[in-house]
N, C-alpha and C positions, 0 to 999 in steps of 0.2 A: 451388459445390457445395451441396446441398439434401440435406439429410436431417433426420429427426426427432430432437429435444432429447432431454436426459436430464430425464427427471421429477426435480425438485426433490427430493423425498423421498425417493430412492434413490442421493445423495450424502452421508455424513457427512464434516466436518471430524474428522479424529482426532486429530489433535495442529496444535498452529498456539503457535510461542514466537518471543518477542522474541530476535532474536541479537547485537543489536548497537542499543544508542540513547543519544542526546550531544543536550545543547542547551544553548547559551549565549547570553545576553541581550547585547544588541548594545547597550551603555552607552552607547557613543560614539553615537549614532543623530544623522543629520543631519535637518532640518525634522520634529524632533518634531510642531508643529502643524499640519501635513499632513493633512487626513483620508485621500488616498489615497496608497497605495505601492506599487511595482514591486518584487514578490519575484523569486526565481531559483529557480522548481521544478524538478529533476528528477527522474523516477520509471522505473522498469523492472520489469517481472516476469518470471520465467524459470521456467517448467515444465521440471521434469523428472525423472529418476528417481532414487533414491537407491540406496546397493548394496545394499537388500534388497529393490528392485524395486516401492518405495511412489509413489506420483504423488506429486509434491513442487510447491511452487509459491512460489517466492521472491519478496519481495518487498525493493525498495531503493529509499528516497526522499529526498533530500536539497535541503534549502530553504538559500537561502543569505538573511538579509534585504536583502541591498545596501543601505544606507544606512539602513533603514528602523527604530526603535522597536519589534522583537520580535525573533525567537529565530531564528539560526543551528540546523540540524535534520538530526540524522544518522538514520536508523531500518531496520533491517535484519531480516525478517523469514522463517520458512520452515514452512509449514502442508503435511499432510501429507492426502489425500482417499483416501476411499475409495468405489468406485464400486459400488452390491451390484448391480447388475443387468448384463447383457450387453453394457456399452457399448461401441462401436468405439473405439478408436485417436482416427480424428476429431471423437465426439463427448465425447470425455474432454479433448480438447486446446479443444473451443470451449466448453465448458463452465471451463474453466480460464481462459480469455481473457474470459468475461462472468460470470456468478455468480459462479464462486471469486472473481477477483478483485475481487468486488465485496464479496465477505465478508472477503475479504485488508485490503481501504483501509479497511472500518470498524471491526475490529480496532484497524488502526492509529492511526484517527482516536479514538477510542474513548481509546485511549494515550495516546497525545500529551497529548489535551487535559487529561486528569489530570493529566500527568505535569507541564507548564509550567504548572499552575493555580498552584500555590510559587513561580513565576518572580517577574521587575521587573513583568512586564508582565500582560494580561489573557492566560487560556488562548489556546493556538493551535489554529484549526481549518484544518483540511486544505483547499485549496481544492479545491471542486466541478473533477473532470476523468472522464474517460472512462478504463477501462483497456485501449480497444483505440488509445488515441493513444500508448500506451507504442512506449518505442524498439523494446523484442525484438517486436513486433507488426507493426513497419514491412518 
């Protein structure tokens, strides 16, 4: 399907809050001197409406370290858009699936990395992914 974008400048975020975030340092960590390690990412985001009819867009990410020397990572979030111009239906839902989400993950990454900079370990960054390889996208 082919249609014209939403101009940048005629979406605000209106509200965007943490609802849910956990992390614990993985002590037991096996081959600490390791330079590299196999995380266990997963992510989803889920558009949708709220009961006063607001564009809602959730976000849920969870890292597991498997073995590895950083942070177990629960993070649950729900940002709320507003669209001022005339948008369709599917240009508020692909708008949702590329920009929002991409202002939804740096939010989060944003977070995070504050949030575990007090950890055992060095701050955790998010790793580089795409928000249309999410599950609710598939």
């Amino acid at each position: 399907m082919s249609f014209e974008k939403i101009a940048p400048l005629s979406v605000y975020m209106d509200d965007s809050k943490v609802l849910e975030f956990s992390f614990a340092s993985n002590i037991e960590a096996k081959n600490k001197e390791e330079k590299r390690h196999e995380l266990i990412v997963n992510y989803k985001f889920l558009p949708q409406r709220n009961d006063k009819g607001d564009i809602v867009l959730d976000f849920v990410l969870d890292v597991d370290s498997n073995g590895a020397p950083t942070y177990d990572i629960h993070f649950k979030s729900r940002t709320i858009f507003i669209f001022l111009d005339d948008a369709t239906e599917d240009q508020k839902d692909e708008y949702l699936k590329d920009e929002g989400a991409l202002k939804v993950i740096d939010i989060a990454r944003t977070y995070i990395k504050i949030a575990t900079a007090s950890g055992v370990y060095e701050s955790f960054s998010i790793p580089a992914f795409s928000p249309r390889d999410s599950a609710s996208n598939k």
